[in-house]
LUMMARMI-271183 format. One record per residue (C-alpha): residue in three letters; x, y, z. Coordinates in nm, 3 decimals. Example, Ala and Ser with C-alpha at 12.3 -4.5 7.8 and 13.67 -1.06 7.14 Angstrom:
// LUMMARMI-271183
   rest        px        py        pz
    ALA     1.230    -0.450     0.780
    SER     1.367    -0.106     0.714
END
This chain:
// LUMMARMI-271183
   rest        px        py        pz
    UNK    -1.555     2.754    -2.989
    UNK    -1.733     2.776    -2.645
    UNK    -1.783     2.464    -2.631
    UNK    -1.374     2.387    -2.694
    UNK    -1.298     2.630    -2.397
    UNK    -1.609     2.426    -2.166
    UNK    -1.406     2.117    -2.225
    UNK    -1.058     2.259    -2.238
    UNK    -1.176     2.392    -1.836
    UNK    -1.348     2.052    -1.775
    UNK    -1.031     1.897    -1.840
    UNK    -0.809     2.162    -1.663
    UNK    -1.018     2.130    -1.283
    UNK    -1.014     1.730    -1.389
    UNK    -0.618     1.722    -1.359
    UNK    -0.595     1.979    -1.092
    UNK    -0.840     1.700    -0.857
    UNK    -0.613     1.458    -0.904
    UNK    -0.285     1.686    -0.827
    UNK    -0.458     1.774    -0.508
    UNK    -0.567     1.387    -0.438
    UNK    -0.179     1.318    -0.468
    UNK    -0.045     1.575    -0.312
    UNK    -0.276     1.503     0.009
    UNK    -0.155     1.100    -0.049
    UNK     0.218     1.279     0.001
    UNK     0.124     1.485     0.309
    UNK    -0.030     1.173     0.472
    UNK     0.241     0.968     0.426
    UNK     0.504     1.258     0.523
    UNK     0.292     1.253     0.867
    UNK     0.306     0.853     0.878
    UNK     0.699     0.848     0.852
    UNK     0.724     1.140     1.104
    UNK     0.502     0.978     1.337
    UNK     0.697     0.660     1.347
    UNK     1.060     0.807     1.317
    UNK     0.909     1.007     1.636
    UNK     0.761     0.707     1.773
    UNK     1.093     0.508     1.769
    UNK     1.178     0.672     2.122
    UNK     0.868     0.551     2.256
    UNK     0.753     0.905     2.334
    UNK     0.427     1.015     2.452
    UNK     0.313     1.165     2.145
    UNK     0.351     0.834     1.986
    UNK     0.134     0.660     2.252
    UNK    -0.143     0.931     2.160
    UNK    -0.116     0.880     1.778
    UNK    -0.172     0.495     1.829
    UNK    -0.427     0.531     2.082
    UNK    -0.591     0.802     1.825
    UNK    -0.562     0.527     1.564
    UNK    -0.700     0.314     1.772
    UNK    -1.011     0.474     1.872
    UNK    -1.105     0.553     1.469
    UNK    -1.058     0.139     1.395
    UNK    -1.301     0.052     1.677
    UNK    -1.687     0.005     1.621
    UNK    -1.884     0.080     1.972
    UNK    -2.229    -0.038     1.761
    UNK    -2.430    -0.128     1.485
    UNK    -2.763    -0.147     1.333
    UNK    -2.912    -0.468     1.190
    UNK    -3.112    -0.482     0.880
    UNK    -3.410    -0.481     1.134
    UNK    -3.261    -0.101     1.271
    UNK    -3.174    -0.278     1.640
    UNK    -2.926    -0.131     1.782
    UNK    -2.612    -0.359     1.855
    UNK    -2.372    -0.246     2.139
    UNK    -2.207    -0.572     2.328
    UNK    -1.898    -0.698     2.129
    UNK    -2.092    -1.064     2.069
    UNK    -2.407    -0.893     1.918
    UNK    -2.187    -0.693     1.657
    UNK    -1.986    -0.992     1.568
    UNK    -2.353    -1.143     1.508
    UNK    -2.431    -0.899     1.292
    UNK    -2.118    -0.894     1.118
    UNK    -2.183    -1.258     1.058
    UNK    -2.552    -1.263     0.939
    UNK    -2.439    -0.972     0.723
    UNK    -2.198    -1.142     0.532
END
């Protein structure tokens, strides 16, 4: 019977994850929409959220497989390239 309630709690915490994965997925989209429906009017806080967004998609450097340190934009894309 322990065991039953060990599983029954298992499965319980298992479906409460995934509740809060999608209810985070909601919240981040909410955000999304508001940022663009805000951004329509070409405010400033729209400039900051895509400058933001910006920032977080850029890679300032990289290590090689031989741990160099890779800074200027053509020795990342060599990286990039040898990597893949």
């Amino acid at each position: 019977m322990h065991l039953r309630l060990q599983e029954q709690e298992h499965l319980a915490r298992f479906e409460l994850d995934q509740l809060l994965r999608a209810e985070e997925s909601m919240y981040k989209q909410r955000a999304r929409e508001l940022a663009i429906n805000l951004g329509d009017s070409n405010t400033k806080y729209f400039y900051c959220l895509m400058k933001k967004r910006q920032s977080q998609a850029y890679i300032s450097q990289i290590t090689d497989a031989d741990d160099t340190f890779h800074t200027d934009s053509s020795g990342i894309a060599t990286v990039f390239v040898s990597h893949f």
